[in-house]
N, C-alpha and C positions, 0 to 999 in steps of 0.2 A: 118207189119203195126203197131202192137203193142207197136215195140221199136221207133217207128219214131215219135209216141202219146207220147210215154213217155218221150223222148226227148225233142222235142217239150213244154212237160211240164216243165220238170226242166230247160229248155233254159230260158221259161217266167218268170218261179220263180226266176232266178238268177236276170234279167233283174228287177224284179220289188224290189228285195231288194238291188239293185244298183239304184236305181231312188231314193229310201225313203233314201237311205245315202247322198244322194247328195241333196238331199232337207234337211234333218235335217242338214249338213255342210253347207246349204248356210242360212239356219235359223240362226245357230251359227256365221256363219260369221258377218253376220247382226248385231244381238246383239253386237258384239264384236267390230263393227265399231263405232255404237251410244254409247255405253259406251266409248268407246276415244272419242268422238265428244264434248261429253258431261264433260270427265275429262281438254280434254284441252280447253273448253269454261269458265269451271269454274278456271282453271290455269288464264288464261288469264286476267280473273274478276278480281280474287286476284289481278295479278300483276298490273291491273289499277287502281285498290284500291287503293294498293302500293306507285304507284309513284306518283298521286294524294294527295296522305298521304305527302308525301314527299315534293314536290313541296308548298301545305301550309307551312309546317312548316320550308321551306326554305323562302317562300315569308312573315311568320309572324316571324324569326331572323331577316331578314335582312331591315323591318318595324321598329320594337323594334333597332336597333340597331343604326337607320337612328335617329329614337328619339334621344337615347340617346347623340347621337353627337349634334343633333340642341341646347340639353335641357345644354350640357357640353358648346358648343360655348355662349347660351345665357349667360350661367354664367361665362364667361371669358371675356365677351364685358364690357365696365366701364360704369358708369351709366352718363346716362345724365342729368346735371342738367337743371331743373325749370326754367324759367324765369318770 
């Protein structure tokens, strides 16, 4: 009867330090999810920074560059004279 208690005992103990690994694995896994959740939300931020960034300074060339054409044509039209 003694060895069946003892058994019994080291059965639970194996059992219960297989439960606290598998809880601190799914504790780590966790963490491990929300840190990429969080890497590629801020990836993401960046790159809409980015092309926001981008897109200005496409839409303020090609502003600036629209001028300079109106500002070149005005100066190549002849002037009209007075009446």
């Amino acid at each position: 009867m003694r060895k069946v208690l003892v058994a019994l005992s080291v059965i639970s103990a194996l059992g219960l330090i297989a439960c606290d690994n598998s809880k601190e694995k799914a504790e780590a896994d966790k963490a491990a999810t929300e840190a990429k959740a969080a890497a590629d939300k801020a990836a993401a931020d960046t790159k809409a920074a980015a092309d926001k960034a981008a897109e200005d300074a496409k839409a303020a060339a090609d502003k600036a560059a629209a001028d300079a054409k109106a500002a070149a044509d005005k100066a190549i039209e002849p002037a009209k004279p007075n009446p």
